[in-house]
N, C-alpha and C positions, 0 to 999 in steps of 0.2 A: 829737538823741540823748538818749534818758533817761538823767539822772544817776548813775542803778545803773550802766547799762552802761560812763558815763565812768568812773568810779571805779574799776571792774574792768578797764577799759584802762588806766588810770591804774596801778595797783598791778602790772597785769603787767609793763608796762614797767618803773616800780621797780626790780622783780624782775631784769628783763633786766638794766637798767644794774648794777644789785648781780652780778653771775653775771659780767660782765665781757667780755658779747657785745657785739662790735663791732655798735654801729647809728649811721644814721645819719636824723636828724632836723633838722627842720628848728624855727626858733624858733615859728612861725607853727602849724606840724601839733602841736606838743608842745602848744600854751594850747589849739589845739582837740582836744586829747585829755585835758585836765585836767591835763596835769602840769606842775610845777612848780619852779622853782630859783630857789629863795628866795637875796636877798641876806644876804652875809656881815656880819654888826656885829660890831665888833672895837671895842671903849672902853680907857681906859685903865685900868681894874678888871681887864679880863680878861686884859689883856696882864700886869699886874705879877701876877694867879694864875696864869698861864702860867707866870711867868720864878721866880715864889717856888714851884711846883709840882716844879720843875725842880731847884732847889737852888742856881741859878748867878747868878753878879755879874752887874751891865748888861753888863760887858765881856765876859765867855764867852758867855753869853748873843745877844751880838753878832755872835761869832764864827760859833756854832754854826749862826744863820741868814743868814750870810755880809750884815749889812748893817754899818752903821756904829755907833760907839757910842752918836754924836749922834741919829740914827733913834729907836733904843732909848732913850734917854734923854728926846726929845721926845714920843716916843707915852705913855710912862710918865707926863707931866706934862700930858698932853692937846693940846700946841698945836702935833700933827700927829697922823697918823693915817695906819695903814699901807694902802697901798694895791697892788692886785689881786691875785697869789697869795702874798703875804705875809701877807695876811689873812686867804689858806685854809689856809694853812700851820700860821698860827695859831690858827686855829679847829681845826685837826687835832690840834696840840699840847696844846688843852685837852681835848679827847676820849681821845685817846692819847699822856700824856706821854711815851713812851719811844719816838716815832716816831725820832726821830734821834738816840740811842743810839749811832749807826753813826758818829756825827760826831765821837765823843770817843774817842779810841784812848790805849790805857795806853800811857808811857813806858818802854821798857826802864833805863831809868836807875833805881838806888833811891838817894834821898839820904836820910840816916840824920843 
C-alpha cells in the first residue's frame, strides 16, 4: 500500500478514535494501517511539574490520585516509576491540569 494512502488511513482513523466512535481494531491491522500508540514516558521532572502545576503537597497530591504518599514520594526521587494508567493519568494531567478538579470538593465548614 502507498504510504499516501497509509497516512490518509492513518489520520482518519485518528480522527474516528478522537469523535469517540466505537471501533474495534486489532493490534496487528492498526501497525498495518500505520497507526500508532506510542508509549507513555513519565520521569520524575514531569511528575513533580504535574504535582507543582497543581499547586498540591505530595500528600494531597496523593490523595487526589488515590495512590499512596510513598508512590508519590518515590516517583518524585526517581527510584520508582509510575506504572500503566497512572502514567496516562499523568500524562493527562500534564496536558490538562484541571482534569480532576472534580476530586477536590469545598468544605462546608468555614474556619476563621
Amino acid at each position: 500500500m502507498p504510504n499516501k494512502i497509509k497516512e490518509a488511513i492513518a489520520d482518519s482513523l485518528q480522527d474516528i478514535v478522537n469523535a469517540g466512535i466505537k471501533t474495534t481494531f486489532t493490534q496487528k491491522r492498526l501497525n498495518e494501517l500505520g497507526v500508532k500508540i506510542p508509549k507513555t514516558k513519565m520521569n520524575l521532572i514531569k511528575i513533580k511539574k504535574v504535582r507543582k502545576n497543581l499547586n498540591l503537597s505530595q500528600s494531597v497530591f496523593a490523595q487526589v490520585l488515590n495512590v499512596s504518599i510513598a508512590s508519590v514520594r518515590h516517583w518524585e526521587q526517581g527510584l520508582r516509576e509510575p506504572t500503566g494508567s497512572t502514567k496516562v493519568l499523568l500524562e493527562l494531567l500534564l496536558r490538562e491540569p484541571h482534569i480532576l478538579d472534580y476530586r477536590i470538593t469545598k468544605s462546608k465548614k468555614i474556619v476563621v
